[in-house]
C-alpha positions as a printed Julia matrix, in Angstrom:
63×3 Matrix{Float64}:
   0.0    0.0    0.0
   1.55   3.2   -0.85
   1.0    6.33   1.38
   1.59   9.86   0.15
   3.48  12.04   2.76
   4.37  15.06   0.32
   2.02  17.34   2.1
   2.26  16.53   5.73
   4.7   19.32   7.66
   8.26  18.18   8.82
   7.92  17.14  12.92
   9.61  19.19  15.17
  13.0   18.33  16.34
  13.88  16.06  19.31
  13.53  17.62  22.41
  14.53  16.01  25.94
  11.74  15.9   28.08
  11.84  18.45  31.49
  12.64  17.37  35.12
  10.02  17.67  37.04
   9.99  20.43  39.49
  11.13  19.28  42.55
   9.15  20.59  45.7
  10.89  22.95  48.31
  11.41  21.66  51.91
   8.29  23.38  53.15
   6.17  21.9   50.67
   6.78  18.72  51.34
   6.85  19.46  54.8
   2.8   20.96  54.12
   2.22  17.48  51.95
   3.29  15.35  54.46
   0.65  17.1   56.88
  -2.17  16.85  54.59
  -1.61  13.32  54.13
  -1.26  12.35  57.43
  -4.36  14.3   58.12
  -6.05  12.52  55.28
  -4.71   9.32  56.95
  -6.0    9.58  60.28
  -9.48  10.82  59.45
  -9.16   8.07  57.07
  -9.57   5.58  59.86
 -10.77   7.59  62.91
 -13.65   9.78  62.27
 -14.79   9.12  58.8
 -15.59   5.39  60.23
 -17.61   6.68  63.37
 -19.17   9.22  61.43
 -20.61   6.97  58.71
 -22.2    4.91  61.93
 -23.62   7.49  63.44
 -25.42   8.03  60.09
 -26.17   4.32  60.01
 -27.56   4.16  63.91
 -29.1    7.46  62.74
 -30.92   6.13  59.7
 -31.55   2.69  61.51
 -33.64   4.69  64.6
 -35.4    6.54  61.57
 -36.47   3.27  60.32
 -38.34   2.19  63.78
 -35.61  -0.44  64.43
């Protein structure tokens, strides 16, 4: 099969790709506290409060 390529544009030359931008001490200092945040509402209030929803909707119910 024979493809004609006469009209499509030249690419663009190689480029390297960038280094990521590397955070400052602060910011990962601020990460590190959201995530452990994140972490322990992950398994100490988010679990009671979706009970107490559950109790909640349960004494709702009439049981």
């Amino acid at each position: 099969m024979f493809m004609d390529f006469r009209d499509q544009p030249v690419p663009p030359p190689w480029q390297p790709e960038p280094r990521p931008v590397r955070l400052t001490r602060q910011q990962e200092k601020r990460l590190g506290m959201v995530l452990l945040v994140n972490i322990v509402l992950l398994f100490g209030a988010a679990p009671l409060a979706g009970s107490s929803v559950v109790a909640a909707l349960l004494w709702m119910a009439g049981g």
